[in-house]
C-alpha positions, 0 to 999 in steps of 0.5 A, a space after each residue: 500500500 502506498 501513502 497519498 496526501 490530498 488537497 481539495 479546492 471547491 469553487 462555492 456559489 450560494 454561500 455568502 462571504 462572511 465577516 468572520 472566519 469560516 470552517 467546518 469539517 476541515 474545510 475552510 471558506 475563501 476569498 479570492 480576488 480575480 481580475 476579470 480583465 485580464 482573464 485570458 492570461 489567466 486561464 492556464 493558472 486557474 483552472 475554473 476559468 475556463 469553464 466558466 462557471 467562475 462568472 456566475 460565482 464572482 462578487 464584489 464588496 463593498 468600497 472595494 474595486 477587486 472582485 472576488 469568488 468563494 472556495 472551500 479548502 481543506 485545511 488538513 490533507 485528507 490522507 488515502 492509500 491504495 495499493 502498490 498495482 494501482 501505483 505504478 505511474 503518475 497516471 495511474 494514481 491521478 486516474 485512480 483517485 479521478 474514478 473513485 467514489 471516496 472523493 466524490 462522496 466527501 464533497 457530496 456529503 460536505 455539501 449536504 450538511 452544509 445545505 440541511 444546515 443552512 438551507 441554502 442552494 449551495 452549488 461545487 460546480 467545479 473543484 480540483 483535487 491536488 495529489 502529493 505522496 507522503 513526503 509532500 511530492 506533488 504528483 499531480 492534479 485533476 479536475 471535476 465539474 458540473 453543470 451550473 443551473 442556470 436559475 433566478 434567485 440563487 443571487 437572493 437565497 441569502 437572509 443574513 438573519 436566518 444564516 446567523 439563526 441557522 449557523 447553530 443547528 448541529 449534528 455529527 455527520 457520521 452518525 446522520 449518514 449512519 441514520 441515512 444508511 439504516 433507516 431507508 425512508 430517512 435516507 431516501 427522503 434525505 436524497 429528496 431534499 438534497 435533489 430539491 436544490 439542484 434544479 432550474 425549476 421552482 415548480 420541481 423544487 417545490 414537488 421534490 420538498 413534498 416527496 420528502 414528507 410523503 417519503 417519511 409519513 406516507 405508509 398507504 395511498 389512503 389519507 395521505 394529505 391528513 397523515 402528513 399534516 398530523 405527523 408534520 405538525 407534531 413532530 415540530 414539537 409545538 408547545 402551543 396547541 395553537 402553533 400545532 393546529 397553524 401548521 396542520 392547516 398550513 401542510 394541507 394547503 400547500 399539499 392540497 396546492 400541491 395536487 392541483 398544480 400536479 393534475 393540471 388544476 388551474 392556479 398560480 404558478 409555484 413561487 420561489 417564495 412559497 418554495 422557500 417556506 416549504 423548504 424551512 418546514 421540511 428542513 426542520 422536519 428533517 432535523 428533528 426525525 434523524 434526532 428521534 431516530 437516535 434512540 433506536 425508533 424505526 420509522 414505523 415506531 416514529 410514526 406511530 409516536 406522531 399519530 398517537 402523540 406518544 412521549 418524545 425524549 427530552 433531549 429531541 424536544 430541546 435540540 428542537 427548541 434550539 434550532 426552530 427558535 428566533 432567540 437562542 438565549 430565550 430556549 436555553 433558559 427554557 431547556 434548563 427550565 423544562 430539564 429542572 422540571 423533569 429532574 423534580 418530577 423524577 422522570 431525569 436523573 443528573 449523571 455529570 454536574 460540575 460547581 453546581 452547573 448539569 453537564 448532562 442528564 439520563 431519562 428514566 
């Protein structure tokens, strides 16, 4: 077996450049300035130029006459081995790592997280991917693209105010993946959502949003539209019976839109904005189904918790307060309230405090 180092560098489009410094997953985001003036001379120094799609991804800020694009890179190599026969030349490493899946598959999955965190149309559509040997050799380099959508609103899919509410939302990405590969309604509905960004036409966008709820909840063709607003507005976890009975109502609608428009009804054209309230419901769904699936319920069992409105652990109730609230120190001080209650009525038990402050705490 031998030893490779890899570089990964990602042309980004729909992530904002922001004021501070960004990382996740050993990924960092960049600026990079780039002379659209001279761009012919740099054409064999960049490769994302010439493609093309480095025009849709430009930018300028403010009071500033350089224009810039966006790109992750990872800031540790990513380390692979493969064996000594698919070894035995530079271009047999470089098209070995060109077909595999496993770098493919890290960007795929760098860029789902991104998206269910964010809610944001995130696009690669091209990225380069430098091999060097385990002494730092560079052997050489290949690139991958796609095709770029050519939609409205990319541009507009930014709301600072829900970017700064979002950038909290947390989970493990390999236990989520792991949920994705064991519950099989979780993960289909998961490659909805994920699909749901990639295409040119709201109107689809929008029908790939509602297969996702169709793909958790639905589990017979009879009253499919009453199931996925019963199991929708409940898995939310509404304190307010009010807040539950407004997203009930507000699911059939959109889903009773949803079957006009499929079978030809006269009625408006899907809009992006109605696209995008979709999406947040169906994001926070999402969330929340992979937490209940953390302790071990199958699909069946989560269905039938939702209908039955039967007992949700406490700690999905408070990563969902977290992540749907509009005021993070507001559901903190709730969290610890609600977990206060629970401990004096002798439902939870403290299993690690430090100086008189809960660490952490098990449901009996």
């Amino acid at each position: 077996m031998k030893k490779f180092k890899l570089k990964i560098k990602l042309l980004v489009y729909g992530f904002p450049l922001t004021d501070e410094h960004f990382e996740m997953d050993n990924f960092e985001l960049k600026a990079e300035k780039i002379d659209l003036n001279s761009i012919s001379e740099n054409i064999d120094k960049n490769p994302f130029i010439s493609f093309g799609h480095i025009y849709n991804c430009v930018f300028q800020l403010q009071n500033d006459e350089n224009t810039y694009y966006n790109c992750f890179e990872n800031i540790e190599y990513i380390e692979y081995s493969i064996s000594n026969d698919k070894a035995k030349s530079k271009e047999t490493i470089i098209n070995h790592f060109f077909a595999s899946n496993d770098v493919e598959e890290l960007i795929n999955n760098f860029k789902k997280k991104l998206r269910l965190i964010y809610n944001l149309r995130i696009i690669f559509p091209i990225y380069k991917v430098t091999i060097l040997d385990e002494n730092d050799k560079l052997i050489g380099y290949f690139i991958n693209y796609n095709d770029f959508p050519s939609q409205p609103g990319l541009r507009k899919n930014f709301d600072k105010e829900k970017f700064s509410k979002n950038s909290r939302t947390g989970f493990d990405l390999k236990s989520f993946l792991l949920t994705e590969k064991n519950n099989i309604k979780f993960g289909r509905a998961m490659t909805l959502f994920n699909d749901s960004f990639d295409s040119s036409d709201v109107s689809i966008r929008f029908l790939l949003l509602f297969s996702c709820l169709e793909a958790l909840f639905v589990t017979s063709k009879k009253d499919i539209t009453e199931n996925l607003a019963l199991c929708t507005s409940r898995i939310l976890l509404y304190e307010n019976a009010k807040d539950e009975v407004e997203m009930y109502n507000k699911i059939k609608d959109l889903y009773d839109y949803r079957c006009k428009f499929i079978h030809g009804k006269k009625i408006k054209n899907i809009t992006y904005d109605l696209e995008m309230e979709l999406r947040e419901i169906v994001r926070y769904v999402l969330l929340i189904y992979w937490h209940v699936c953390l302790s071990g319920k199958t699909s069946n069992q989560i269905i039938k918790i939702l209908k039955n409105k039967e007992k949700i652990s406490l700690q999905t109730k408070m990563y969902a307060k977290v992540i749907m609230c509009n005021n993070y120190e507001q559901a903190y001080k709730e969290n610890l309230e609600m977990v206060a209650l629970e401990i004096a009525k002798g439902n939870v038990i403290i299993t690690e405090q430090e100086n008189g402050i809960i660490k952490s705490v098990k449901e009996i």
